[in-house]
C-alpha positions in Angstrom: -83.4 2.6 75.5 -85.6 5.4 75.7 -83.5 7.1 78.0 -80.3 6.8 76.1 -82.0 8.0 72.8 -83.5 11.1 74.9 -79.9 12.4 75.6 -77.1 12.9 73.0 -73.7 12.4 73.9 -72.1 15.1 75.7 -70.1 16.9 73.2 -69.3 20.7 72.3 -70.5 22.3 69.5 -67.6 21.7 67.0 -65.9 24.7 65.3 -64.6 22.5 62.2 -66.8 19.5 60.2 -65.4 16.6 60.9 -66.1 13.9 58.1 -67.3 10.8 58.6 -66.4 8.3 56.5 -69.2 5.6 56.9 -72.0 8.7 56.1 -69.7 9.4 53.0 -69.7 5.9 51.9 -73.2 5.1 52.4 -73.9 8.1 50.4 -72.1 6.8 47.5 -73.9 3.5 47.8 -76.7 4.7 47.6 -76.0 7.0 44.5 -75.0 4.0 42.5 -78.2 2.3 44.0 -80.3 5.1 42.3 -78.4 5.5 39.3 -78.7 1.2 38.9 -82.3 1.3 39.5 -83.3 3.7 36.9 -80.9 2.6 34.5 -82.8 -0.6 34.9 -86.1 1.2 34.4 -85.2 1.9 31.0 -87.2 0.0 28.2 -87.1 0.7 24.6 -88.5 -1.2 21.9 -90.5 -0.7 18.6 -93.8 -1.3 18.2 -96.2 -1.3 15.3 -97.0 2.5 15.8 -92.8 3.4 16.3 -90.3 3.5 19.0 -91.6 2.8 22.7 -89.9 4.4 25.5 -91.0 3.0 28.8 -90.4 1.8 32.7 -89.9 -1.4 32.2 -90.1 -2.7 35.4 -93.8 -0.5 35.7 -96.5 -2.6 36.9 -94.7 -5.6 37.4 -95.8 -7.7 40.8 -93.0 -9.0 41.4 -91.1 -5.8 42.0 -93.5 -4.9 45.1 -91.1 -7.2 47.7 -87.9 -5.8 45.4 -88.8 -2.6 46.4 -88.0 -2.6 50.3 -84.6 -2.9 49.1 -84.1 -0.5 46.2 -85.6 2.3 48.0 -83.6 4.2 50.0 -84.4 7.7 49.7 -85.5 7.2 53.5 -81.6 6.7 54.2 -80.6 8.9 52.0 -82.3 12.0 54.0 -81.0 10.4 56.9 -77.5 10.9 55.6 -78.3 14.0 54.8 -79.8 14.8 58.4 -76.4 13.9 59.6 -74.3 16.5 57.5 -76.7 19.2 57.6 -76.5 19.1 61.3 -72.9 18.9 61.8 -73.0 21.5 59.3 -74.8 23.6 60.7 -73.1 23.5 64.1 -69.9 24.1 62.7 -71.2 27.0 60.7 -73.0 28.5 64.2 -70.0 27.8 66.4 -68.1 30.3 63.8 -70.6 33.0 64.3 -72.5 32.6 61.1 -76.3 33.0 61.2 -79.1 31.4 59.7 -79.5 33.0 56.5 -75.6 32.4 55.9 -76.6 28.8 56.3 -79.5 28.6 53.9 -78.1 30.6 51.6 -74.9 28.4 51.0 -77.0 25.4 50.7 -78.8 26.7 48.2 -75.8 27.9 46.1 -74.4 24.6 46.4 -77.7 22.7 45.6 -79.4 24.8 43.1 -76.3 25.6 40.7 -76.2 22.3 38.8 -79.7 22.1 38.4 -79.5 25.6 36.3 -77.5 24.2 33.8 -79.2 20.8 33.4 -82.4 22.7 33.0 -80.7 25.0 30.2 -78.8 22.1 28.3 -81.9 19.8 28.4 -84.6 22.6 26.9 -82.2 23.0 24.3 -81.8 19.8 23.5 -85.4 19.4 24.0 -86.4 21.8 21.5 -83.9 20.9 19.3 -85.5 17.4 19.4 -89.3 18.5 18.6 -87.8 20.6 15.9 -86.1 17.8 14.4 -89.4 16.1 13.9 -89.3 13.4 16.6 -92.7 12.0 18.0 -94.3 14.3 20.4 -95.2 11.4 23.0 -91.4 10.6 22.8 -90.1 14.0 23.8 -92.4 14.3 26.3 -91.8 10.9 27.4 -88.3 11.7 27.4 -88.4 15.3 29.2 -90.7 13.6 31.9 -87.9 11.0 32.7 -85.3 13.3 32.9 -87.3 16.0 35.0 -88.0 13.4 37.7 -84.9 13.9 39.8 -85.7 17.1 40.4 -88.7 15.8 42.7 -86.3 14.8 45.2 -83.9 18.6 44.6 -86.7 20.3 45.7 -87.8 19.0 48.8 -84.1 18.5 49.6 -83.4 22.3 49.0 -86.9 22.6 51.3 -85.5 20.2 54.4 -82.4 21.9 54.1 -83.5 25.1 54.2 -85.7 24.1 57.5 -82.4 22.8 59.3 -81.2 26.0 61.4 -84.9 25.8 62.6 -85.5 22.0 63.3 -81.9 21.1 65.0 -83.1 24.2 67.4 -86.1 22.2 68.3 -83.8 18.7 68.3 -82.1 20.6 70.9 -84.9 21.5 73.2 -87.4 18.5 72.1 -85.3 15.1 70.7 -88.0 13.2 71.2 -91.3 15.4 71.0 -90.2 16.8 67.8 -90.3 13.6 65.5 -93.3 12.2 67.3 -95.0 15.2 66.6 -94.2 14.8 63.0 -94.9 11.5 62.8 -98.3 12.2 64.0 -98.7 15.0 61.5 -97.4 12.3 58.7 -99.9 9.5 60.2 -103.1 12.7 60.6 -102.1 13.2 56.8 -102.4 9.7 55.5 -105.6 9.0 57.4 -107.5 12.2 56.1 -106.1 11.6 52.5 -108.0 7.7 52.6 -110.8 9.0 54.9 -111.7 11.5 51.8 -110.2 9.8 48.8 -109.0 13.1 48.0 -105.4 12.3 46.7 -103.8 15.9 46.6 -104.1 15.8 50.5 -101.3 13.5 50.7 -98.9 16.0 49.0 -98.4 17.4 52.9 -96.3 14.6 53.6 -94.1 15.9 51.1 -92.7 17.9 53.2 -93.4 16.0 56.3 -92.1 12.8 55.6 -88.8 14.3 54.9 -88.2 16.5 57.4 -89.1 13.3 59.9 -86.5 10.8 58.1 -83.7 14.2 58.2 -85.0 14.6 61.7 -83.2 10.7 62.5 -80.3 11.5 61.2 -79.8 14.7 63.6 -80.3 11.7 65.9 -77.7 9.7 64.3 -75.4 13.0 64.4 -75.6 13.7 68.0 -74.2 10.3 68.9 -77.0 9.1 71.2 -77.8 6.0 68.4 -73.8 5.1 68.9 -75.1 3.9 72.6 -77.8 1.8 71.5 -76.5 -1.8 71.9 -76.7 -4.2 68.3 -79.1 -6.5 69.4 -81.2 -3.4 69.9 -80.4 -2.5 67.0 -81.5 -5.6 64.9 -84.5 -5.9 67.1 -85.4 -2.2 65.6 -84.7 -3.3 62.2 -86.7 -6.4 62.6 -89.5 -5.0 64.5 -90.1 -2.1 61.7 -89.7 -4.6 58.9 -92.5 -6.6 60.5 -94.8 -3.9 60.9 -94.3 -2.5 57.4 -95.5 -5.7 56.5 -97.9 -5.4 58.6 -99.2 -1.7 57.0 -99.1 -3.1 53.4 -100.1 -6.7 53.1 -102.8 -6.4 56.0 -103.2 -2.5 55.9 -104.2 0.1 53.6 -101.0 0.9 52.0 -99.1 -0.2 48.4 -96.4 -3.2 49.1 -94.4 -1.5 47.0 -92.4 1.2 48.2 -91.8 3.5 45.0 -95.2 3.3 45.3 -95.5 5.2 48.5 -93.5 8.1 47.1 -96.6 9.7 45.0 -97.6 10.7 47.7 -94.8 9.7 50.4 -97.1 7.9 53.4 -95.9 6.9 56.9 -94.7 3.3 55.1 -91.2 5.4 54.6 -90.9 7.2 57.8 -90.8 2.8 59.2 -88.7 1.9 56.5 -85.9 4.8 57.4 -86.3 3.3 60.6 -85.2 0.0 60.0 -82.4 1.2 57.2 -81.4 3.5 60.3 -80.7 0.6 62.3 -79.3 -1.6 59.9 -77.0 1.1 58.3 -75.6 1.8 62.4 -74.8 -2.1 62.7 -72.7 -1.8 59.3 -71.1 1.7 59.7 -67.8 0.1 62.0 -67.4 -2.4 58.5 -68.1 0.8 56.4 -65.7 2.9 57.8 -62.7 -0.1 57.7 -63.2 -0.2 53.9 -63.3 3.4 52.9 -60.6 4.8 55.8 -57.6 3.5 53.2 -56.7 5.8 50.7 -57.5 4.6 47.5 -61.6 3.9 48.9 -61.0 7.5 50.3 -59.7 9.0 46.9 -62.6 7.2 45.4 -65.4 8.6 47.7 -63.8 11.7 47.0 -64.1 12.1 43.5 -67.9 10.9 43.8 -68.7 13.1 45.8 -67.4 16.2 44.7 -69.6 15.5 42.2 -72.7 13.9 43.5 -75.1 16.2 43.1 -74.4 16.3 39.2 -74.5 12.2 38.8 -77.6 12.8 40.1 -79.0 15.1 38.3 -76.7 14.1 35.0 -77.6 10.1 34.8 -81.3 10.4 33.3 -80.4 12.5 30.2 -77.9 10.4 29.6 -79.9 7.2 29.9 -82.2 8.7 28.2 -79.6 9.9 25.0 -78.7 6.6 25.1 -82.2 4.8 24.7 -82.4 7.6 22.0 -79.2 6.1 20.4 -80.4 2.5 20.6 -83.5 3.5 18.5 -81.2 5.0 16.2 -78.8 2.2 15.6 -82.1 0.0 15.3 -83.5 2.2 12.5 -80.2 2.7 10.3 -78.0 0.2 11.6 -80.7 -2.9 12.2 -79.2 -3.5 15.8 -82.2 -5.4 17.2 -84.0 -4.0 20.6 -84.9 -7.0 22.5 -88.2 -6.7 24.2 -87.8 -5.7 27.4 -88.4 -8.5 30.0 -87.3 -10.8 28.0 -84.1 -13.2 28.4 -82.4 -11.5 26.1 -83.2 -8.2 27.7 -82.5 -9.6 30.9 -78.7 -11.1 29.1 -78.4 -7.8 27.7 -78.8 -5.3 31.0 -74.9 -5.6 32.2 -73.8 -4.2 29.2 -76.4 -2.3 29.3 -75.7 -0.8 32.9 -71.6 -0.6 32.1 -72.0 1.1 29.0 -74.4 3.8 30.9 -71.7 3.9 33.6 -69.0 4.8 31.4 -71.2 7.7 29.6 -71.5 9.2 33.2 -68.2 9.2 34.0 -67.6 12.3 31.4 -70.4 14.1 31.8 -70.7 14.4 35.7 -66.1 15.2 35.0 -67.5 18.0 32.6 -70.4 19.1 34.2 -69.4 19.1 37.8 -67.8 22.3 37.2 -71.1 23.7 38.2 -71.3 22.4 41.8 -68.4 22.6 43.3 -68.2 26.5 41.5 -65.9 29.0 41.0 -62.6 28.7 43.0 -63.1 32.1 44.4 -66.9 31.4 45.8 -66.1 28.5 47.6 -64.9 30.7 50.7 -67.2 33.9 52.0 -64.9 36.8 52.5 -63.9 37.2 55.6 -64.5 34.3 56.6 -62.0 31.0 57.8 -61.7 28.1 55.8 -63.3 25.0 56.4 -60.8 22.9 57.6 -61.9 18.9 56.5 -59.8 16.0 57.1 -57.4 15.0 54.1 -59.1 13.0 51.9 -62.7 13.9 52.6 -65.6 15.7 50.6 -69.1 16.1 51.2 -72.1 14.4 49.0 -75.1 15.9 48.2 -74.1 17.6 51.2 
């Protein structure tokens, strides 16, 4: 095995991106995933002091166990390893340099997160102004701000990619096992000294280690590792997280090991790794018909924005159930409760359907103006009919 993960398959460095469909997919999954978790997070209710605004599932125990399964930012920078680096190839093989690189990644990145910065100071603002509880606005502004954790280091990896599929090239398998030793070095100084702000390294490192498997996943060297391989991977890494957080030092639950991110990630990208490559043959028989295409299309064209987009506008509408409480005397069932629990698929289809028209409105931003979305002088991109990129 070791052997067939040290050598990628022989191919040449392609001139065109050529999509694949199962990396599209999972994407999209995992969009909805986020966008479902955090709509879930959402509790408001009103107390004897006023309206509460809160993470309802915060501090729960039972959400520990939950939490190997709702986080998947690990496989989401693996997906993103994947495009970046058959981006990137196709980008070099046409001449284009590094900067070129970085610098269209950053257009395409940074660009939505302009305008949902300007719309939500305003509206911000507009709030305080308007006489709304100061722990509420700052509540709300801190929920809505939180995406922008994961923009940031993505713009960071991202940026790193011209530099890090180089040493791929030369090093497959030195490079992430020097990083993970610089992730593990981090996590063992920041408990050796209880001196929290150390950990913050592994903000960087962490991520760059999970992108660094899917350069492995995009060089086809994973498509020759045999399925019972496979699940023995996904098995074995399971096991050992278990291992690092019931017997170990480290937080069972995984959102958890975000603040700061800890080697517990870099094993669960691992396993979702392996388990993603066993489903990818069903992934890619669902969404190769048109209509799944279409669909995976249209998301991800506008990815980026969801993203971005769905906190305000949970957020606007936890600010319209307090409202409808107060003048209407729609009652705000506590959250946790049964009724809550009744209550959350309306909940989560209403919030779905407020999406829809903002990311259709906003997504303007990302893809940009038709003129910008080819350099001068430059050939088109040619991408298979029916394919788009997300969060590219």
């Amino acid at each position: 095995m070791t052997d067939t993960l040290a050598r990628p398959l022989a191919t040449s460095a392609p001139s065109r991106v050529h999509r694949d469909s199962s990396i599209d997919a999972i994407r999209v999954v995992l969009l909805v995933a986020v966008f479902a978790l955090h709509a879930m997070m959402v509790g408001v209710s009103v107390g004897p002091d006023g309206p509460i605004l809160q993470n309802a599932l915060e501090g729960q125990a039972w959400f520990g166990p939950v939490s190997w399964v709702v986080q998947i930012m690990p496989l989401f920078f693996i997906a993103g390893g994947f495009s970046s680096y058959r981006h990137w190839q196709s980008m070099r093989a046409r001449g284009a340099s590094s900067s070129e690189y970085v610098r269209a990644r950053l257009e395409r990145l940074v660009r939505p997160a302009i305008a949902l910065v300007v719309v939500v100071a305003v509206a911000l603002i507009a709030l305080a102004m308007s006489g709304m509880p100061a722990d509420i606005v700052a509540t709300a502004g801190f929920r809505i701000g939180q995406p922008l954790w994961f923009l940031g280091v993505y713009v960071a990896t991202s940026a790193l990619v011209p530099l890090l599929v180089r040493a791929h090239e030369r090093a497959r398998v030195l490079t992430p096992v020097a990083l993970l030793a610089a992730v593990v070095s981090v996590d063992v100084v920041r408990m050796a000294t209880g001196i929290e702000g150390i950990g913050f390294v592994n903000l960087l490192l962490v991520w760059l280690l999970v992108q660094q498997l899917g350069f492995w996943l995009a060089d086809g060297g994973i498509d020759r590792v045999r399925r019972s391989t496979l699940g023995a991977v996904a098995a074995g890494s399971l096991a050992f997280l278990a291992v690092l957080t019931v017997i170990g030092p480290y937080d069972v639950d995984m959102l958890e090991n975000l603040n700061p991110p800890t080697v517990c990630l870099v094993v669960l990208g691992i396993a979702q790794l392996a388990l993603f490559q066993l489903v990818r043959p069903r992934l890619r028989a669902v969404t190769d018909g048109p209509d799944a295409s279409r669909l995976v299309s249209a998301v991800g064209e506008r990815a980026m924005t969801v993203y971005l987009w769905h906190m305000p506008v949970l957020i606007a509408l936890a600010g319209a159930s307090l409202v409808a409480e107060s003048t209407l005397g729609v009652p705000l069932p506590e959250p946790l409760s049964l009724e809550w629990w009744a209550t959350r698929p309306i909940w989560l289809t209403v919030a779905a359907m407020a999406v829809v028209p903002v990311a259709l409105a906003m997504g303007r931003f990302e893809r940009g103006p038709r003129s910008s979305r080819r350099p001068a002088g430059r050939p088109a991109l040619a991408l298979p009919h029916g394919r788009s990129t997300v969060v590219d």
